[in-house]
BALOBA-1460 file (C-alpha; in Angstrom, 3 decimals):
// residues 362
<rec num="1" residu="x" x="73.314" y="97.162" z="126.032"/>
<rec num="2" residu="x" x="74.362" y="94.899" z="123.000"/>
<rec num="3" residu="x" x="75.188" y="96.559" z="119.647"/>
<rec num="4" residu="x" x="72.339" y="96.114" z="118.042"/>
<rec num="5" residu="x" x="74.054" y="95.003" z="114.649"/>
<rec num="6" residu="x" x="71.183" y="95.751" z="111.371"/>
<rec num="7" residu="x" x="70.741" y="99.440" z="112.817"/>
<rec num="8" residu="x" x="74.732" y="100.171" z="111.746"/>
<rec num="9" residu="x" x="75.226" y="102.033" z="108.318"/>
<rec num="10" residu="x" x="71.431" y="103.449" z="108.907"/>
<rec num="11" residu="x" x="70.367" y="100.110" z="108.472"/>
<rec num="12" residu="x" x="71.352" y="99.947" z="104.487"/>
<rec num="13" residu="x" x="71.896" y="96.042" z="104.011"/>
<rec num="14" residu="x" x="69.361" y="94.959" z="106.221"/>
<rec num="15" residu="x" x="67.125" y="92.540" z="104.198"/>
<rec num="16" residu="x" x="69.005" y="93.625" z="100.790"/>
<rec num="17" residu="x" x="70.160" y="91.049" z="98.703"/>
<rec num="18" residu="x" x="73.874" y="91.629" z="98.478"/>
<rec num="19" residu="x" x="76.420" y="89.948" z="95.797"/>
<rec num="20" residu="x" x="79.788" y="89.215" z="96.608"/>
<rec num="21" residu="x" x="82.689" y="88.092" z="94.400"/>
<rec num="22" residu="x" x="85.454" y="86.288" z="96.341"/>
<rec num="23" residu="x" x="83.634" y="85.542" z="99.404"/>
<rec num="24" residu="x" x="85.782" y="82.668" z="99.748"/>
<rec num="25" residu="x" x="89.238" y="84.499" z="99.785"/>
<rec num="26" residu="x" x="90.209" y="86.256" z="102.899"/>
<rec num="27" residu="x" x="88.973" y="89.535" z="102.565"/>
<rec num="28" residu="x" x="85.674" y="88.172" z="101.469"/>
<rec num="29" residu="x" x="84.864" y="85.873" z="104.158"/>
<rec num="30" residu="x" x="85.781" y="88.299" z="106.875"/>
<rec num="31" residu="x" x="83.132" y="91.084" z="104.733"/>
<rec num="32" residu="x" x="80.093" y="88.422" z="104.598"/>
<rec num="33" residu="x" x="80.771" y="88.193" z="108.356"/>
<rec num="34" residu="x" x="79.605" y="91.250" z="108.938"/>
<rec num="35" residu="x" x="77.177" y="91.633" z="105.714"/>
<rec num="36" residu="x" x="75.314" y="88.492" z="107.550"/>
<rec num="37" residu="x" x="75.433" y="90.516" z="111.088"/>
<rec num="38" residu="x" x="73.822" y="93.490" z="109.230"/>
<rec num="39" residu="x" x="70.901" y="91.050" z="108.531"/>
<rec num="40" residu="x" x="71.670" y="91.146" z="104.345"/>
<rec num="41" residu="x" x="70.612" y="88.272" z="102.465"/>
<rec num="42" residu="x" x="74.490" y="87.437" z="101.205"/>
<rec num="43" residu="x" x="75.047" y="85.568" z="97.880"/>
<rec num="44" residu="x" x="78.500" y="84.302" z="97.780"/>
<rec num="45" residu="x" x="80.079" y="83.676" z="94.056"/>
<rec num="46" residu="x" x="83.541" y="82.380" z="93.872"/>
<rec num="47" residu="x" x="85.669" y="79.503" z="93.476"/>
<rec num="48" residu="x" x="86.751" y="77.363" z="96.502"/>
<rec num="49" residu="x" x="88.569" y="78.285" z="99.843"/>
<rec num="50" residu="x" x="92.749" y="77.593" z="99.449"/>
<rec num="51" residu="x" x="92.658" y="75.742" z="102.764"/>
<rec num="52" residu="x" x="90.939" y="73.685" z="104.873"/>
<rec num="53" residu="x" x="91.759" y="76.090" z="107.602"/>
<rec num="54" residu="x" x="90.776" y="79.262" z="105.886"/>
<rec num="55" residu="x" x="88.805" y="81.428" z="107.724"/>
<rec num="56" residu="x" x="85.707" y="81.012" z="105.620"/>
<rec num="57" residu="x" x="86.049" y="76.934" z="105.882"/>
<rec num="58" residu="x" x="86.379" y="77.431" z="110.134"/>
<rec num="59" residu="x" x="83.867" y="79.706" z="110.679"/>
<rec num="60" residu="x" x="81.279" y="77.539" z="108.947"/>
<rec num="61" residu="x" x="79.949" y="80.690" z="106.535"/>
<rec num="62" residu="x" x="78.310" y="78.602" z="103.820"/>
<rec num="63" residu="x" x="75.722" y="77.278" z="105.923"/>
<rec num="64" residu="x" x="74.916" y="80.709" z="106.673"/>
<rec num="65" residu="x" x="74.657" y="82.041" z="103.240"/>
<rec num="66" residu="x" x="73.752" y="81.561" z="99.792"/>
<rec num="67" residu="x" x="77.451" y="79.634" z="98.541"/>
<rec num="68" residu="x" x="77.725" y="79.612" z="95.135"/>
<rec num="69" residu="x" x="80.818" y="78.207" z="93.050"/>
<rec num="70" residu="x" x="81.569" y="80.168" z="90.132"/>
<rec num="71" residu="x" x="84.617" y="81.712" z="88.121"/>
<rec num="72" residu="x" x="84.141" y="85.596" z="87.326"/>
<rec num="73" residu="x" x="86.160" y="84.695" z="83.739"/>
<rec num="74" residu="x" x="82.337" y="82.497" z="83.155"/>
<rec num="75" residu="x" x="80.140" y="85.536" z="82.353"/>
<rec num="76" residu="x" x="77.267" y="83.071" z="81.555"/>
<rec num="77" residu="x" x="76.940" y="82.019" z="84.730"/>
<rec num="78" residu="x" x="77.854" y="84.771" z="86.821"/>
<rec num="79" residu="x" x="75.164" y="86.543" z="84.881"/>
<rec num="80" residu="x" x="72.829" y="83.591" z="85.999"/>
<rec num="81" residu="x" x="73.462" y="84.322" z="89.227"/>
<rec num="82" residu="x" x="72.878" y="87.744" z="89.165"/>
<rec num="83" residu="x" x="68.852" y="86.931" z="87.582"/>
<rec num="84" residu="x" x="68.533" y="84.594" z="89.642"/>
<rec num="85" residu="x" x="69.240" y="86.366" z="93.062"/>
<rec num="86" residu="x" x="68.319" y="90.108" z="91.668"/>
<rec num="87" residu="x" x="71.048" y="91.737" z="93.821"/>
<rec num="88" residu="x" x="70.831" y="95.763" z="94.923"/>
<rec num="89" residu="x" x="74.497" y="95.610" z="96.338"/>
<rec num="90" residu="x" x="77.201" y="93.935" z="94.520"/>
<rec num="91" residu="x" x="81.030" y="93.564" z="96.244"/>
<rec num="92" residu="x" x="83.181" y="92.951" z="93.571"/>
<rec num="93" residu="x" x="86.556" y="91.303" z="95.458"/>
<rec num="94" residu="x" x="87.167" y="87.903" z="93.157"/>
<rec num="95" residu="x" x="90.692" y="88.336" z="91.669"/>
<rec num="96" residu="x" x="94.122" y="86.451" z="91.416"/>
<rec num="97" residu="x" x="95.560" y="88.425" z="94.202"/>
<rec num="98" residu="x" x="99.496" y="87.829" z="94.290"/>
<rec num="99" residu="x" x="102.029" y="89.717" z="93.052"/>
<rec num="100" residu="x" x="104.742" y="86.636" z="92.753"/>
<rec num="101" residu="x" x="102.388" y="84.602" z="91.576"/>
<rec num="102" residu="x" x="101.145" y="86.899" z="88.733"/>
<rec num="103" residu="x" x="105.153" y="86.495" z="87.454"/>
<rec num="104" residu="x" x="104.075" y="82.804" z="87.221"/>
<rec num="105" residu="x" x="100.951" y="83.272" z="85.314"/>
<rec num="106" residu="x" x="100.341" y="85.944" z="84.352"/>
<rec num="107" residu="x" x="97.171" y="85.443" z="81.639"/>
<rec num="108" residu="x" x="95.139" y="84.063" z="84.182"/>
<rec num="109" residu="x" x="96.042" y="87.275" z="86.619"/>
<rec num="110" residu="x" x="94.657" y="89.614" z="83.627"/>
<rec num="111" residu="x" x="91.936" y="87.042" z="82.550"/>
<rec num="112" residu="x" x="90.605" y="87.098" z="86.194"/>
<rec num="113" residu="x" x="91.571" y="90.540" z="87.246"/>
<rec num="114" residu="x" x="90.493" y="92.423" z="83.927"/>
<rec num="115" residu="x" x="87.790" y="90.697" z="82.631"/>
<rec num="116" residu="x" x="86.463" y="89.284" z="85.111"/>
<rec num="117" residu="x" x="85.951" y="92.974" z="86.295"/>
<rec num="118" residu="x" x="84.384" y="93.571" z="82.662"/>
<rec num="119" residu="x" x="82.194" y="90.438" z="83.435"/>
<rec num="120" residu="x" x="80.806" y="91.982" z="86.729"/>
<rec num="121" residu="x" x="80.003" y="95.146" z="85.247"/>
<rec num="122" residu="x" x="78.055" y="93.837" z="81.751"/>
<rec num="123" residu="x" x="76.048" y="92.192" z="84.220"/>
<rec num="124" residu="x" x="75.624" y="95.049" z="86.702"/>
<rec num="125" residu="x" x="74.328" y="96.709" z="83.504"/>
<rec num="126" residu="x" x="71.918" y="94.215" z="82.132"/>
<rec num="127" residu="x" x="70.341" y="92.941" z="85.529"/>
<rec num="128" residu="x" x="68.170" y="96.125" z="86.650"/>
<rec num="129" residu="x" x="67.844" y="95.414" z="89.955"/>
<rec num="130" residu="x" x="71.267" y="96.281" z="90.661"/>
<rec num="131" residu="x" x="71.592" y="100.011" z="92.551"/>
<rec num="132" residu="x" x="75.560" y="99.973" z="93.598"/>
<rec num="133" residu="x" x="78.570" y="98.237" z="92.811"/>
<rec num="134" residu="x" x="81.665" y="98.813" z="94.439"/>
<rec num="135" residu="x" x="84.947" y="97.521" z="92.904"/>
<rec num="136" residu="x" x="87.235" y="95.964" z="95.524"/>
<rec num="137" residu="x" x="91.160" y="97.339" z="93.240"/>
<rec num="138" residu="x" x="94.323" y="97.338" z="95.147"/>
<rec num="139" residu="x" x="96.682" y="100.414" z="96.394"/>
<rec num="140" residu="x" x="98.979" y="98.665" z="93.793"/>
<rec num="141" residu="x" x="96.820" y="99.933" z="91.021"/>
<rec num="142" residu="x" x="99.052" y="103.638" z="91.098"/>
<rec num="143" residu="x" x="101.862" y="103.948" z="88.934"/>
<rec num="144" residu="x" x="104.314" y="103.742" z="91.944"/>
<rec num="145" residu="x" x="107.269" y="105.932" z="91.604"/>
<rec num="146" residu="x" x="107.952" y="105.432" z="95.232"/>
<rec num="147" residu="x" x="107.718" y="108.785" z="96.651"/>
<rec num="148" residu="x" x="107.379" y="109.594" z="100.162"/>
<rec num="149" residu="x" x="103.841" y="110.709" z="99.940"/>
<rec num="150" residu="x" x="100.662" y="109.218" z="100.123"/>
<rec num="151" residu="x" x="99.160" y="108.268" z="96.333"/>
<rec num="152" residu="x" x="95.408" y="109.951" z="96.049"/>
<rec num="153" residu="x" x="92.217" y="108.605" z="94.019"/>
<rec num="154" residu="x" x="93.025" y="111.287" z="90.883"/>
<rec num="155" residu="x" x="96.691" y="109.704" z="90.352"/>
<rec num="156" residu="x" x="97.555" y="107.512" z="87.652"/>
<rec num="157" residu="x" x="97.012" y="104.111" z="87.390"/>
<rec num="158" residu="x" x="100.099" y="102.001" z="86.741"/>
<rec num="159" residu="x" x="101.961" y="98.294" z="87.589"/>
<rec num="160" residu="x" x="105.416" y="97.017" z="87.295"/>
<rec num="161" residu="x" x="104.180" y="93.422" z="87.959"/>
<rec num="162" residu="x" x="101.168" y="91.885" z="85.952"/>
<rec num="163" residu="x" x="99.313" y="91.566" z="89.370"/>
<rec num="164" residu="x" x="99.680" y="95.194" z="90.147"/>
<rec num="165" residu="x" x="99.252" y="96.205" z="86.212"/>
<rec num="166" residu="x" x="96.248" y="94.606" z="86.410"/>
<rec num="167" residu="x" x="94.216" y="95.750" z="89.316"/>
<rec num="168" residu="x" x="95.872" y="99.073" z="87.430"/>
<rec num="169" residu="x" x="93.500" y="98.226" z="84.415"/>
<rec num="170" residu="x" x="90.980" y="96.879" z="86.473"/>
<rec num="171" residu="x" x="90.398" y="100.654" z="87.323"/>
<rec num="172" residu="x" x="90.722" y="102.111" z="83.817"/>
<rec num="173" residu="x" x="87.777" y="99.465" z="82.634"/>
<rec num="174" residu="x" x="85.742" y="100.964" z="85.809"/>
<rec num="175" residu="x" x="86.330" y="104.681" z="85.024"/>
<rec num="176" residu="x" x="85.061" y="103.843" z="81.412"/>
<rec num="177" residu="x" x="81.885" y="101.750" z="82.442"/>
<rec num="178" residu="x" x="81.128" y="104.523" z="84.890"/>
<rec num="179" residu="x" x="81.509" y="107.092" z="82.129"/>
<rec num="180" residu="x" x="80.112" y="105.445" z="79.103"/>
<rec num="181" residu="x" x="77.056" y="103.254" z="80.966"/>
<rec num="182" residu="x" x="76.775" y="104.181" z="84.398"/>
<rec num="183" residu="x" x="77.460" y="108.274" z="83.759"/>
<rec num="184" residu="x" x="76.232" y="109.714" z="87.089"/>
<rec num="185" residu="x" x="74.350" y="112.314" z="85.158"/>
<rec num="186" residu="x" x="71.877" y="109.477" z="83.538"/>
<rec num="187" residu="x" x="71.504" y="107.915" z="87.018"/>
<rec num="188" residu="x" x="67.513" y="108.441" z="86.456"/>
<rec num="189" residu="x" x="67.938" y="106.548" z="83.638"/>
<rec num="190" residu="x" x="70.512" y="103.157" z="84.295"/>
<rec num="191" residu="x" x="70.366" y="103.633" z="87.999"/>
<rec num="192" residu="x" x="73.479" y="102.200" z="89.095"/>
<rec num="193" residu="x" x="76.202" y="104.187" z="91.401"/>
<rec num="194" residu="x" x="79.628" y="102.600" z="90.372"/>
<rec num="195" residu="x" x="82.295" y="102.765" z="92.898"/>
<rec num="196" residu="x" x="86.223" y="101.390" z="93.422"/>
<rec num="197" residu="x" x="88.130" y="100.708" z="96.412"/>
<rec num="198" residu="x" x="91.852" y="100.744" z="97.067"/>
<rec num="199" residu="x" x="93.152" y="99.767" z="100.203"/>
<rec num="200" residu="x" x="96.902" y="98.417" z="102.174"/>
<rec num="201" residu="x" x="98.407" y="95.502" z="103.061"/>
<rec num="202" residu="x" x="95.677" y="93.872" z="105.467"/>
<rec num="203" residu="x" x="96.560" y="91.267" z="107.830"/>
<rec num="204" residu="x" x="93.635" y="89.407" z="110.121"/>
<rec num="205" residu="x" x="92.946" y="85.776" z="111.368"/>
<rec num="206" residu="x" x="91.926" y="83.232" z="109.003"/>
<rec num="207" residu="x" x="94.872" y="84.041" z="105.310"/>
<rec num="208" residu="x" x="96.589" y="81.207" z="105.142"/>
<rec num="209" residu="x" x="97.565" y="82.139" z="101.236"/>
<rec num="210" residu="x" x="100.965" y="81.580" z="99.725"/>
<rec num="211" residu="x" x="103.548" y="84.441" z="99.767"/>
<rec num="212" residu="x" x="101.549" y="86.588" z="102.365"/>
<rec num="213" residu="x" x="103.837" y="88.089" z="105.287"/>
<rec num="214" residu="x" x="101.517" y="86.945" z="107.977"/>
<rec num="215" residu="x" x="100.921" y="83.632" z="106.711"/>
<rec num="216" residu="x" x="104.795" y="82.666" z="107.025"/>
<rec num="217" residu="x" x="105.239" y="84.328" z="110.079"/>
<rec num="218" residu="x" x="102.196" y="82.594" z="111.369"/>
<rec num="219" residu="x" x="103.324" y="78.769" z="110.378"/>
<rec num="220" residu="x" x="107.108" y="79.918" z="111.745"/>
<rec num="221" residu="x" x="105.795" y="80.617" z="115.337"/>
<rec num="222" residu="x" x="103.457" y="77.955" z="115.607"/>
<rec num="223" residu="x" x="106.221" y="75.875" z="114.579"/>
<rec num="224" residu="x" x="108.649" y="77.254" z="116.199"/>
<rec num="225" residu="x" x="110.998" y="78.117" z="113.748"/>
<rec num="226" residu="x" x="113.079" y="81.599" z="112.629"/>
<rec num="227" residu="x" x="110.072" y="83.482" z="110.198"/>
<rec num="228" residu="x" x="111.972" y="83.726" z="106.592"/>
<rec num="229" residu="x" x="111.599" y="87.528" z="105.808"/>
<rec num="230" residu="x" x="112.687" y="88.713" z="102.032"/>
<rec num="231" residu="x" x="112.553" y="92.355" z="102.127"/>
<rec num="232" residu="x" x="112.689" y="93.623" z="105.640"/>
<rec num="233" residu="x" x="113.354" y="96.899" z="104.709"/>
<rec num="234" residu="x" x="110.304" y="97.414" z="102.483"/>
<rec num="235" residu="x" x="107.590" y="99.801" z="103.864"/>
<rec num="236" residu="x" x="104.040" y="99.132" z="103.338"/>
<rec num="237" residu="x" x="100.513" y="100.564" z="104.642"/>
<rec num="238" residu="x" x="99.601" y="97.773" z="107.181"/>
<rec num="239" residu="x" x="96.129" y="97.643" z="108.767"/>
<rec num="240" residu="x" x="93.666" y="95.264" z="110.082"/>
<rec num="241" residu="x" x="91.085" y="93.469" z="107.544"/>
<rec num="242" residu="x" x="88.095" y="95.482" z="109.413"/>
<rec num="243" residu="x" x="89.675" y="98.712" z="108.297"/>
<rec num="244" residu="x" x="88.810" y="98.679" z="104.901"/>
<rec num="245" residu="x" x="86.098" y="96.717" z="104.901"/>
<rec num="246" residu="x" x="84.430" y="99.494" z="107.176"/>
<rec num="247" residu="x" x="85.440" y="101.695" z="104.816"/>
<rec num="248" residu="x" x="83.505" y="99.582" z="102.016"/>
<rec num="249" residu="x" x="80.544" y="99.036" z="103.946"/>
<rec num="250" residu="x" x="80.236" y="102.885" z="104.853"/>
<rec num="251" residu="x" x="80.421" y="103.727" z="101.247"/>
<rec num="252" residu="x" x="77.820" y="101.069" z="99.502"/>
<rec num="253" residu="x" x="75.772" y="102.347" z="102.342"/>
<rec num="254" residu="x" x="76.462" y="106.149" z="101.282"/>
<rec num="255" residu="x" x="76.288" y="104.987" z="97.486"/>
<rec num="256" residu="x" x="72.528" y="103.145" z="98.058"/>
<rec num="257" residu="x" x="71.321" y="106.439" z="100.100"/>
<rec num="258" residu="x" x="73.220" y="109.650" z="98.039"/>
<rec num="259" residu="x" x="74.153" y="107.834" z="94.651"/>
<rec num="260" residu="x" x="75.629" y="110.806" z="92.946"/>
<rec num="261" residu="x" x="77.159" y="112.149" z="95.861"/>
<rec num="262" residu="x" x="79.972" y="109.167" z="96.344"/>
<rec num="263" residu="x" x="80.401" y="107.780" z="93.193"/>
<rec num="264" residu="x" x="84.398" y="107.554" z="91.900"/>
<rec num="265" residu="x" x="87.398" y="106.105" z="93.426"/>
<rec num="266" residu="x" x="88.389" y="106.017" z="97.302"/>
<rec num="267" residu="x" x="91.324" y="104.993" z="98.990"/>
<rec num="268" residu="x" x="91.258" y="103.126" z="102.742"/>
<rec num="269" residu="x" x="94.485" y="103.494" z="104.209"/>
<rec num="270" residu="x" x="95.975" y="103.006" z="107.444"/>
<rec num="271" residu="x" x="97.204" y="106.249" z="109.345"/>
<rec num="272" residu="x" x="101.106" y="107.354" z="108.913"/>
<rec num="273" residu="x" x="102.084" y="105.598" z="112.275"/>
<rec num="274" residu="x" x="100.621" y="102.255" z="111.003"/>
<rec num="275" residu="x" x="103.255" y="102.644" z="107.376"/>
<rec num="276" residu="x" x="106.173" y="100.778" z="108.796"/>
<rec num="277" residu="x" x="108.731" y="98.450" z="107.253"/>
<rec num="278" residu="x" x="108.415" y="94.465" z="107.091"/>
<rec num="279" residu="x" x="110.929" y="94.326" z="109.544"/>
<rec num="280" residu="x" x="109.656" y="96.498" z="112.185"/>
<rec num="281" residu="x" x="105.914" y="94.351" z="111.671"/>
<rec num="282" residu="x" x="107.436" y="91.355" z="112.451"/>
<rec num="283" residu="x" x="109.550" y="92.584" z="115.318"/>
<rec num="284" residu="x" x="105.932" y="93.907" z="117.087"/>
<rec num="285" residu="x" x="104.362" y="90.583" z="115.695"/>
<rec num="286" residu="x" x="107.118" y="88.496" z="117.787"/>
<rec num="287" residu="x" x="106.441" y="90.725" z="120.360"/>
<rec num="288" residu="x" x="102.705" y="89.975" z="120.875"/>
<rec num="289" residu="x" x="102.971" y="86.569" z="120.095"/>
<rec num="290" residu="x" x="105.401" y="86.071" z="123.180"/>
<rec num="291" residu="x" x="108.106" y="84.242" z="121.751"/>
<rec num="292" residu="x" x="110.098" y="83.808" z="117.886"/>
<rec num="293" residu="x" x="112.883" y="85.081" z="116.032"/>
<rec num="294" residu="x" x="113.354" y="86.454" z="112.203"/>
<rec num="295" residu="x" x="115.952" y="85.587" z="109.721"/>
<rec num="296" residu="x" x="116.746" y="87.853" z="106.435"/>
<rec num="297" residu="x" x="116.663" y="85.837" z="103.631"/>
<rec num="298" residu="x" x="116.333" y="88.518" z="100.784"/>
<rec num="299" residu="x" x="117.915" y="88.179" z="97.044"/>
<rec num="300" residu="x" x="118.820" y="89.582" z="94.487"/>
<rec num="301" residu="x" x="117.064" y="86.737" z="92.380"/>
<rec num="302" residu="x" x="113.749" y="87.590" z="93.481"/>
<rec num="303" residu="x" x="111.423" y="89.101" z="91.023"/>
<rec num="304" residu="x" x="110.681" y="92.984" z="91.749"/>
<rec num="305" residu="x" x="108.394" y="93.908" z="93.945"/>
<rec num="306" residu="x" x="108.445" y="98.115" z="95.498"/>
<rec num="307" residu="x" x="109.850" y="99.218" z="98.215"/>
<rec num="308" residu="x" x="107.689" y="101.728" z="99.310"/>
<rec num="309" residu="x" x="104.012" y="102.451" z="98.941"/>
<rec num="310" residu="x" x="101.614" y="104.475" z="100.786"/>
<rec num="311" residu="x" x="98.030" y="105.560" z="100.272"/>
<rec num="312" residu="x" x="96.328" y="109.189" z="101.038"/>
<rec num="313" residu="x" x="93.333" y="108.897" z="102.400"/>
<rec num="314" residu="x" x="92.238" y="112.442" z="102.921"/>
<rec num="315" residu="x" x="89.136" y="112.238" z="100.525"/>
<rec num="316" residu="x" x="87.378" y="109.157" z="102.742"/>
<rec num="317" residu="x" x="88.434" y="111.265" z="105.684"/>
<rec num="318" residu="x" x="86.862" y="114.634" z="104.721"/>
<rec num="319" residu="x" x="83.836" y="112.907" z="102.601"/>
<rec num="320" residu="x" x="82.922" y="109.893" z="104.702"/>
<rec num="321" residu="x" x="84.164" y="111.287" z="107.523"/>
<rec num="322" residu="x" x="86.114" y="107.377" z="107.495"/>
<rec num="323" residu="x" x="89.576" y="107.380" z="109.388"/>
<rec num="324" residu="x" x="91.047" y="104.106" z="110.902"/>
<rec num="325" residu="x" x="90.414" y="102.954" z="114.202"/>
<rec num="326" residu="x" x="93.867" y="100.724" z="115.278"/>
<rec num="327" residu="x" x="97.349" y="101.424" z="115.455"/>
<rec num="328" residu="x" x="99.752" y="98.665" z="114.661"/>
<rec num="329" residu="x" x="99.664" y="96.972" z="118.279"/>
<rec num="330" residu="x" x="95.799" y="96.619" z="118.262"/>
<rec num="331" residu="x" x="95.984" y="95.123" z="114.433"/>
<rec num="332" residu="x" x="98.180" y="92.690" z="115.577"/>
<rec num="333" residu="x" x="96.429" y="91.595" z="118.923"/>
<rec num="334" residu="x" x="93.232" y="90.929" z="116.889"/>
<rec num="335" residu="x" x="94.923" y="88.932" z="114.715"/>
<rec num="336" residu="x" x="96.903" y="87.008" z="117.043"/>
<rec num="337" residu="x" x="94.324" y="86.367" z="119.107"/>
<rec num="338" residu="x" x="92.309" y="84.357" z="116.226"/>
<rec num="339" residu="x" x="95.534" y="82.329" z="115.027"/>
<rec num="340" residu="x" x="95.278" y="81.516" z="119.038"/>
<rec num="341" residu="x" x="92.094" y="80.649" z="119.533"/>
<rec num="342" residu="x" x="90.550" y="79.331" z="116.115"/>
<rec num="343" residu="x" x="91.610" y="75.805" z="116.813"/>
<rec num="344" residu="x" x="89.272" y="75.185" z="120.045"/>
<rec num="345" residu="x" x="86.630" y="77.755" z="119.749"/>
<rec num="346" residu="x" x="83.533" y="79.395" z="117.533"/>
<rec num="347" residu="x" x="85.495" y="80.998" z="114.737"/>
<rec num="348" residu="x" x="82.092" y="81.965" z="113.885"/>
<rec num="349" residu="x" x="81.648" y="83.862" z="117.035"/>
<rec num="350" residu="x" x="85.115" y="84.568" z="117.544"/>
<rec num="351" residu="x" x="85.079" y="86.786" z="114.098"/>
<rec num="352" residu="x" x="81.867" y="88.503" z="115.198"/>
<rec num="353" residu="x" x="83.361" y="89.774" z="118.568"/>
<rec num="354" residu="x" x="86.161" y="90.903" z="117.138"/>
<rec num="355" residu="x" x="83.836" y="92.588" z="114.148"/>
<rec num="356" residu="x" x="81.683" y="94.181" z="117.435"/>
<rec num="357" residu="x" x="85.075" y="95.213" z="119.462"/>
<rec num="358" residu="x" x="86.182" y="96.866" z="116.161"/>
<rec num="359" residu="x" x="82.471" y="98.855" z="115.838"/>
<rec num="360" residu="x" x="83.168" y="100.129" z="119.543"/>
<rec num="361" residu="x" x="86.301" y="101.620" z="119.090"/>
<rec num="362" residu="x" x="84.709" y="104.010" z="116.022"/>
């Protein structure tokens, strides 16, 4: 018997009309995947795919929803869109989302990061059909003092880079919108259950963006060449794109059903055996690709980025009852098997069985 898709998350997003930000970007396309498998009526707002090989280009996503172009810095019209479409669920996941890049230019990281978060949430607030909105951050929002232990949702927020800064203030304007117009004690009164989200370093099929591990490694082996690796020895919380997006979908669907109950910040992390070093990713990537070779090319003229970083994810664990499904093998078979397969098959299809696989294994 199939899996019978709308019934998942007690059936939240079926028919719902559901905002997201970003749904261009990797992360995005991959979540109105499965928001469109749910059955939601998705409304797309964000500026155009990198590539014409991006994941939501190949798997043909804006015939399936409502694609809208927009910038998140244009409140005008992102407030259009929101009376136009009278959303219930609003992703928020449109954002400059590079740390290197953000040394480049780094106004347009806080204009999009910052206030295009403030932008979201005036019009969360002045369009009253809206009943959750969850805030897609980063796990680079904590001030990272690179300890050994896992950062949880009640640490300070921080940045050494303007990217990670930002996604750091990004948080601080949601804590004071939930507190000073969304206060979960006047819920009967604004109705809106404000949420953020920090999760790892997610790899998948379809990110082809600049500066992203898998992306290089990616063009290296299909072109045969030694992958160009600048800090090997740099640990990060790996997991598959599906992770966290489970973990948002579980939550809007917990927010829409128990408002008060779930409201706040939440962290969706890999497990400890999935936090391993650049290096020892691309060594298992190799691995399940069949063939390839790395090359250390780190220097001292790069501009900083940490060295360690890991999320705790107790809270989602013991309140969601959320914990991740792959280890680092399985994360990297899914998404080799898409950069394998997306050039002669369904990417359409191809996302949505690996969506279903992922649903079995919970």
């Amino acid at each position: 018997m199939g899996i019978e898709m709308d019934k998942i998350f007690n059936g939240v997003f079926k028919d719902k009309n559901v905002l997201v930000t970003g749904h261009t970007g990797f992360k995005g396309s991959w979540l109105i995947t499965w928001l469109n498998e749910l059955g939601a009526n998705v409304i797309g707002y964000a500026l155009d795919p990198y590539r014409e090989k991006d994941n939501f280009v190949v798997t043909n996503l804006s015939s399936k929803i409502t694609d809208i172009r927009g910038d998140v810095r244009d409140f005008d019209k992102l407030l259009s869109v929101f009376e136009e479409y009278k959303p219930e669920i609003v992703f928020h996941l449109a954002a400059q989302p590079l740390v290197r890049l953000s040394y480049e230019e780094p106004r347009e990281t806080y204009e999009t990061n910052v206030m295009g978060t403030v932008n979201l949430l005036e019009a969360s607030k002045q369009v009253e059909s809206v009943r959750v909105v969850v805030n897609v951050t980063s796990d680079k929002c904590y001030e990272n003092k690179e300890m050994i232990w896992g950062y949880r949702e009640n640490d300070p927020m921080g940045g050494y880079d303007p990217y990670s800064s930002s996604k750091g203030c990004a948080e601080l304007v949601t804590s004071a919108y939930r507190r000073s117009f969304f206060n979960p004690q006047d819920l009967d009164k604004h109705g809106v259950a404000l949420a953020s989200v920090r999760a790892g370093n997610v790899i998948g099929g379809g990110d082809w963006a600049k500066d992203r591990l898998m992306t290089d490694c990616i063009t290296a082996l299909q072109a045969r060449k030694k992958i160009k690796i600048r800090s090997p020895q740099a640990i990060r919380p790996w997991q598959h794109v599906l992770e966290p997006l489970s973990g948002y979908l579980l939550l809007a669907s917990k927010l829409y059903e128990e408002p008060k109950k779930y409201i706040g910040g939440w962290n969706f992390g890999p497990e400890e055996s999935s936090i391993v070093t650049v290096g020892e990713l691309v060594e298992k990537l190799i691995d399940c690709w069949g063939s390839g070779d790395w090359i250390d090319t780190s220097s001292n003229d790069e501009p900083h980025e940490a060295e360690l970083l890991k999320l705790d994810i107790s809270k989602a664990r013991y309140y969601l009852n959320w914990s991740p499904r792959l280890d680092v093998e399985e994360m990297l078979e899914l998404t080799v098997d898409w950069y394998k397969n997306y050039q002669d098959n369904n990417v359409y299809e191809l996302c949505v069985k690996q969506i279903k696989n992922f649903i079995k294994k919970g």
